[in-house]
C-alpha angles and dihedrals in degrees: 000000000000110000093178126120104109103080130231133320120238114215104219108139122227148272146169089030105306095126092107093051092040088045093053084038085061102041087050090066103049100057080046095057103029110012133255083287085068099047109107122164094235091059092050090053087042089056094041094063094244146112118280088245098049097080078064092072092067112016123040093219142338094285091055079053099043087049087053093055089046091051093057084042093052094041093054087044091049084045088049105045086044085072105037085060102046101191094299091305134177095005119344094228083047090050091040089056085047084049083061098035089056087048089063101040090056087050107051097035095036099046096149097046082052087057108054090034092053114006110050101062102231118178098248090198084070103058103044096188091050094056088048086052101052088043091055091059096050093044085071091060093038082058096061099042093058092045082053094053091045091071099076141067111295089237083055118040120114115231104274089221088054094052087041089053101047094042084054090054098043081048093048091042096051088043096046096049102028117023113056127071110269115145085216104059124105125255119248120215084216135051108257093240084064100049086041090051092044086056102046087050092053105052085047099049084048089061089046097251105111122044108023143081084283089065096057 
């Protein structure tokens, strides 16, 4: 598995107060050049161009570090499915294809963000802004799904938590499999954003909200 995309890290040390930017900077590499299994502390600090202590003054331990790469990286995802969305606009099953399209493309151009956000289990109850920030990107998907539901008739409609959360899986599941760089993993005879999009149709036009008179 290839975590890379974010370019290299120039050591450079810090001053005036950048050693908690150096240190994420840092932090950021190396999940992009060995995983989230090869971060240490004491590396990050290495690369940065500080002290093995230094990283102390800022974050309590590598996972207080590691949160603190996963928030920006949920914070660019929410930004970016925001847009994606836009509002529903022009068409919401249109909008709802771009919200997929945009999963992918995080995940393929942002690995080592993916990483850290989804791959380093971190306990979420222990970082509090990183919980809200998750929250906040999959408050975007949760948004569409409801508009989606809403769609149909009150007595049918499906639980809009329950459609935000599958469509997340089916989307996880196609990025973490077929997106990102790994010399292991299978061809497809197909692009992933349109394995990901046939999917999607299907499972709406299984709840009735995508190909029939509802979608109109």
């Amino acid at each position: 598995m290839s975590w890379s995309g974010q370019g290299g890290f120039e050591r450079r040390g810090y001053h005036h107060g950048n050693l908690r930017e150096a240190l994420v900077e840092a932090a950021l590499a190396l999940i992009g050049e060995k995983g989230p299994a090869g971060f240490t502390i004491a590396e990050a600090a290495r690369l940065a161009g500080v002290s093995p202590g230094a990283p102390y003054r800022h974050f309590r331990d590598a996972e207080a570090l590691l949160a603190e790469v996963a928030l920006r990286g949920f914070d660019r995802f929410a930004a970016l499915l925001t847009a994606a969305w836009n509002n529903g606009q022009p068409e919401p099953i249109r909008a709802f294809e771009a919200l997929g399209r945009a999963y992918l493309a995080f995940a393929r151009e942002e690995p080592a963000y993916y990483a850290a956000m989804f791959e380093t289990r971190i306990a979420f109850d222990n970082h509090p802004g990183l919980l809200t920030a998750g929250d906040r990107a999959f408050a975007v998907l949760r948004e569409a799904a409801e508009r989606l539901t809403s769609r149909l008739p009150l007595g049918q409609r499906p639980p809009s938590l329950m459609v935000a959360l599958h469509v997340w899986a089916l989307s996880h599941g196609i990025a973490s499999l077929f997106v990102r760089a790994d010399p292991s993993r299978r061809k497809l005879p197909m692009t992933p954003e349109d394995l990901l999009e046939a999917g999607v149709l299907i499972y709406l036009q299984s709840l009735g909200l995508a190909g029939g008179p509802q979608s109109a």
